[in-house]
C-alpha positions as CSV (number, residue, x, y, z in Angstrom):
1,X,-146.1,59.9,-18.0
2,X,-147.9,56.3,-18.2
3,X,-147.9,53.7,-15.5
4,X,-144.6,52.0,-16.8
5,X,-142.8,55.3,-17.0
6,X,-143.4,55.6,-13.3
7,X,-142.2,52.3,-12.2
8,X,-138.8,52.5,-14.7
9,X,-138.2,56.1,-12.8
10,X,-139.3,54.4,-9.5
11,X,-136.3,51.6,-10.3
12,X,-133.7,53.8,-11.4
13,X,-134.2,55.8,-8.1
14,X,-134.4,52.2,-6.3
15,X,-131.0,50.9,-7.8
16,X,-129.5,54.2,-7.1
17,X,-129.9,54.3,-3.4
18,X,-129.1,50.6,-2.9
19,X,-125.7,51.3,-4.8
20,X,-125.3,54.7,-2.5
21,X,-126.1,52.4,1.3
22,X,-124.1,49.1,-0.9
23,X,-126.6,47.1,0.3
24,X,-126.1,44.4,-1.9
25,X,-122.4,44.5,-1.0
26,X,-123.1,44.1,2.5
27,X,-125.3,41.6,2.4
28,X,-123.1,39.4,0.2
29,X,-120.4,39.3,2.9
30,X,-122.9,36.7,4.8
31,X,-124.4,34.9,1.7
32,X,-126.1,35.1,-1.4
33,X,-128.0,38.3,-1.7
34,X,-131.3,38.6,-4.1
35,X,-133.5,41.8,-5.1
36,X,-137.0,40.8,-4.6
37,X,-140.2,41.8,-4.9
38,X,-141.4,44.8,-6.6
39,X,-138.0,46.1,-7.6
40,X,-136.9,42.3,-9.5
41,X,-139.9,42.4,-11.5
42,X,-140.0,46.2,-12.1
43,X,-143.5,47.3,-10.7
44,X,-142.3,49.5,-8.3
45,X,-145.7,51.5,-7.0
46,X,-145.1,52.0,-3.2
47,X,-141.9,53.1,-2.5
48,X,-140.6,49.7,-1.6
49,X,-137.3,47.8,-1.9
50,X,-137.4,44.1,-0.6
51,X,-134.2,42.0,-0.4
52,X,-133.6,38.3,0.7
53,X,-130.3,36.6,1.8
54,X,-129.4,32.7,2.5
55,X,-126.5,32.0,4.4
56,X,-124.5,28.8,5.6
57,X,-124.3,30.5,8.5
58,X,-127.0,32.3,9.4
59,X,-125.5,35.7,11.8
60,X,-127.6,38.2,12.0
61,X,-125.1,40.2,14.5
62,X,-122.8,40.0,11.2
63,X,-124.9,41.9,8.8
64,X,-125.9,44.2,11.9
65,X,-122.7,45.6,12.2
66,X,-122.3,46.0,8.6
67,X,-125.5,48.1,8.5
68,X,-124.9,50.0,11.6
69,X,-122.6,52.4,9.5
70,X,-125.5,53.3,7.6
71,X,-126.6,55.8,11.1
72,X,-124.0,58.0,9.8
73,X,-125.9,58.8,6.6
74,X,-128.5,61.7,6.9
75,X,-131.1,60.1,4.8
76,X,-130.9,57.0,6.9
77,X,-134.0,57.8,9.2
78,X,-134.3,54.3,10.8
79,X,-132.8,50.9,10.7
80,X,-134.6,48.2,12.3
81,X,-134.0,44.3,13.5
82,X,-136.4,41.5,14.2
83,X,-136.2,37.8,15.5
84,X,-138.2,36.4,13.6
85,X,-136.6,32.8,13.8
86,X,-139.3,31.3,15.6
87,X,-142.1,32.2,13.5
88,X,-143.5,31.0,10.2
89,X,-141.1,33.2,8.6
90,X,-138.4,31.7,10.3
91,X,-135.8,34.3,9.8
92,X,-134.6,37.3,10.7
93,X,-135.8,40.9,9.6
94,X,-134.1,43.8,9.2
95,X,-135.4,47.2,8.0
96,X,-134.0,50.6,6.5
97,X,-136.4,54.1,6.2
98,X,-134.3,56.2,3.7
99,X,-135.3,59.6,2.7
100,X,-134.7,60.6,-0.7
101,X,-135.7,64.2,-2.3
102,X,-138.9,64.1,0.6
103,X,-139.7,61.0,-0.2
104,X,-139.6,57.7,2.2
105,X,-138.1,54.5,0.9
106,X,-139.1,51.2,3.2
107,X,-136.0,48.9,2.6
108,X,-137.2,45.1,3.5
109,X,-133.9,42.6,4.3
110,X,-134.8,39.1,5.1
111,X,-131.6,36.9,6.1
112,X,-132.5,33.0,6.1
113,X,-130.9,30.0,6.5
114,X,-129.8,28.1,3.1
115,X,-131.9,25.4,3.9
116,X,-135.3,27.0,5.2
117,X,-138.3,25.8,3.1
118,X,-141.4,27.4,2.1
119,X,-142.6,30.8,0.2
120,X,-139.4,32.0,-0.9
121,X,-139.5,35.6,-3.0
122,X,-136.1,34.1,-4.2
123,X,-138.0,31.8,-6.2
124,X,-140.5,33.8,-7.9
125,X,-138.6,36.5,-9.4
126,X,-137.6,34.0,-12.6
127,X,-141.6,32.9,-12.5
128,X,-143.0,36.7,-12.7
129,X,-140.7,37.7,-15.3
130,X,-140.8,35.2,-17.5
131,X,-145.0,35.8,-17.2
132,X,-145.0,39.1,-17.1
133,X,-146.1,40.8,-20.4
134,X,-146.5,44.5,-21.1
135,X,-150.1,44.2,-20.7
136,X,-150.0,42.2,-17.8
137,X,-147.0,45.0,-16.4
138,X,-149.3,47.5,-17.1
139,X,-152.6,46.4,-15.8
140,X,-150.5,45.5,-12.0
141,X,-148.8,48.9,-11.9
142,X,-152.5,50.4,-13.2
143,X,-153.9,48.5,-9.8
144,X,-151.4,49.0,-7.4
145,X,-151.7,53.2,-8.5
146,X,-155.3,53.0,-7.9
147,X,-155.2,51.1,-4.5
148,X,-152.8,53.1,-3.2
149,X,-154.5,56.3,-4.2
150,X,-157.9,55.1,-2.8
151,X,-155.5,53.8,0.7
152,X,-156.8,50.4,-0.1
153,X,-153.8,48.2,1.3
154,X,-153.3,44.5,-0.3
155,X,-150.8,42.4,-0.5
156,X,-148.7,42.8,-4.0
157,X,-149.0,39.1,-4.6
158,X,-152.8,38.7,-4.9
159,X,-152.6,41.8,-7.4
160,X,-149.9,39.2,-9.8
161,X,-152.0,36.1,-8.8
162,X,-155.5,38.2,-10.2
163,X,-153.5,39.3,-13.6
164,X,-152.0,37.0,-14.2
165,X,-154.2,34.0,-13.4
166,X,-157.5,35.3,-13.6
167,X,-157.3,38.2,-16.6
168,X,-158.3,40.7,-14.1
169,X,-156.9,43.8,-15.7
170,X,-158.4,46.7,-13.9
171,X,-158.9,47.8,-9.7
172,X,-162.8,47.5,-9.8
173,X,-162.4,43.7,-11.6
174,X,-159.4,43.4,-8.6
175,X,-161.7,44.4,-5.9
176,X,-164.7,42.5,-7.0
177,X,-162.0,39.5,-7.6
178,X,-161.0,39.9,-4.0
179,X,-164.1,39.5,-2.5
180,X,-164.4,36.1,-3.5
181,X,-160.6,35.2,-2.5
182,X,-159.1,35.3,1.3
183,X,-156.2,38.0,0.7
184,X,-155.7,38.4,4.3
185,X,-153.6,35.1,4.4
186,X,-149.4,34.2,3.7
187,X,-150.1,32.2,-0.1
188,X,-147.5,30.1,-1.9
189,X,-148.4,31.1,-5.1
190,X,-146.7,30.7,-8.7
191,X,-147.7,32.0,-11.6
192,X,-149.1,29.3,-13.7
């Protein structure tokens, strides 16, 4: 099985547990829900689901109670909240471990305010996969595998930013790239 056999089975599994918790549901009964990250642009390596929601209203005491019946599900190991309303992010974080077949999901819900500005994942998700080519798809998922096998950690984003504005295309071009670029910073980057 090649690299983009991995992620599809990785997004299958992804889409199946978010339709088992209805996450998407849930979310949508405080705004307008979007699947982010890694899972919207199908290069699922880590075992990662990231989510982001914009409300009118922003209540996180809402969505709370609608995840709080998630505790009754056995492969709901955690479910975590963070005020995070007075930071950069300026929102507020909530978090899901799920176990499925052994394995641990990490589960990522943002909720923000309609009209909070900045580095919005919302945003990117039509960017990446209208620049995204199988080569490109390949060469990421190829990079994040090797990373994460060596239990090198970076941040997904400068992995796209390398391939897909520099033509790095393998982890020792992406590591020698990095030393000449600050990864350790929050970026606003686009694919060009």
């Amino acid at each position: 099985m090649n690299s983009i056999e991995r992620a599809n089975k990785r997004k299958v599994k992804a889409i199946r547990i978010l339709d088992e918790l209805q996450l998407i549901q849930k979310w949508s009964t405080v705004g307008n829900c979007f699947l982010v990250g890694a899972t919207a642009y199908d290069l699922i390596v880590s075992l990662d689901i990231d989510m982001e929601t914009f409300s009118e209203n922003v209540n996180p005491e809402k969505i709370m109670s609608e995840l709080t019946s998630l505790i009754n599900n056995k492969n709901v190991l955690e479910l975590k909240y963070k005020n995070y309303i007075e930071s950069d992010f300026k929102g507020f974080y909530f978090k899901i471990i799920y176990l499925d077949n052994e394995e641990e999901w990490n589960i990522d819900m943002w909720l923000f305010s309609n009209d909070r500005q900045g580095a919005l994942s919302r945003d990117l998700v039509p960017l990446m996969k209208k620049a995204l080519s199988e080569t490109t798809r390949k060469a990421i998922l190829e990079i994040k595998e090797a990373l994460l096998e060596d239990n090198l950690n970076y941040s997904s984003i400068f992995i796209y930013q390398a391939v897909l504005d520099y033509g790095v295309s393998n982890v020792t071009d992406f590591l020698a790239w990095s030393k000449n670029h600050d990864t350790n910073q929050l970026i606003q980057w686009k694919p060009r």
